[in-house]
C-alpha positions as CSV (number, residue, x, y, z in Angstrom):
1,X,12.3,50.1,2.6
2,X,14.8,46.8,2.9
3,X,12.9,45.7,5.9
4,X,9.8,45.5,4.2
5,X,11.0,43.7,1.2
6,X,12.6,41.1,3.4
7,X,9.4,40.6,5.9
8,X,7.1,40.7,2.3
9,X,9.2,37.7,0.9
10,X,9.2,35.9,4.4
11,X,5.8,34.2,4.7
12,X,5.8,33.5,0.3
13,X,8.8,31.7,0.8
14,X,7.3,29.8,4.2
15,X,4.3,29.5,2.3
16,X,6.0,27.5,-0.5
17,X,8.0,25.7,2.3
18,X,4.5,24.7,3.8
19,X,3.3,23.2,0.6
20,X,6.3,21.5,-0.5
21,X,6.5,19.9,3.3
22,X,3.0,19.1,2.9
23,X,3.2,17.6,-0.4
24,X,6.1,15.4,0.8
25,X,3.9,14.2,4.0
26,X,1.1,12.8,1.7
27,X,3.5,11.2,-0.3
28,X,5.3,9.6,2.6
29,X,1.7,8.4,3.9
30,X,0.8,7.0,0.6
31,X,4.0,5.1,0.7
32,X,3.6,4.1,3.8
33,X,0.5,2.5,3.9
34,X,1.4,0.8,0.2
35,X,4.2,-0.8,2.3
36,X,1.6,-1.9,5.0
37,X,-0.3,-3.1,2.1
38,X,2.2,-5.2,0.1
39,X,3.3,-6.9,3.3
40,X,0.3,-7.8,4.6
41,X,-0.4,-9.2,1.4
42,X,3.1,-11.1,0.9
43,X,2.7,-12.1,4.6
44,X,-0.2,-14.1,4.2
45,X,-0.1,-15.3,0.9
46,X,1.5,-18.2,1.6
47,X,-1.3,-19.4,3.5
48,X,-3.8,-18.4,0.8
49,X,-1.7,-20.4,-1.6
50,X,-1.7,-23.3,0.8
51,X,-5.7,-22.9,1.6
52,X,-6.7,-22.4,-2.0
53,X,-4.9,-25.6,-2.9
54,X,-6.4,-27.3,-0.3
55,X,-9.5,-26.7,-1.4
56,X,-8.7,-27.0,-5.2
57,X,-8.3,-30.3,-4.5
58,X,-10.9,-31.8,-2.4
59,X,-13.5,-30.1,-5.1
60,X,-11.4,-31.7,-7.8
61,X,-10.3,-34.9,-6.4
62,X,-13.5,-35.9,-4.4
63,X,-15.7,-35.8,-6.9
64,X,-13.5,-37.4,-9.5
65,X,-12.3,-40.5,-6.9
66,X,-16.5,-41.1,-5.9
67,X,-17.5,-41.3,-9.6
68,X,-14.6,-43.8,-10.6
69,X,-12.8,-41.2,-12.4
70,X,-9.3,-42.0,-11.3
């Protein structure tokens, strides 16, 4: 009678294990392609910064130094 208590509770409790490991896997994904994200995006916004000033500029400054603007 024992032995079949203790192989009954044996897969329930693997079966939580499972999920829980499984829950903490998607997490850990999600986490690690938010990572991937935010660096890819702090990597290159220098360079956006820099481009979008750039170009800020030559449609501002252009048109105001050919009409007489400035």
């Amino acid at each position: 009678m024992a032995e079949e208590t203790t192989k009954a509770t044996g897969p329930i409790r693997m079966t939580a294990i499972n999920r829980m490991m499984e829950s903490i896997r998607y997490k850990a994904q999600i986490l690690a392609r938010t990572n991937k994200l935010d660096s890819g995006i702090m990597d290159s916004g220098i360079v956006g910064f820099a481009i979008g000033l750039a170009l800020v500029m030559i449609f501002i400054l252009v048109p105001a130094l050919l009409l007489g603007g400035i």
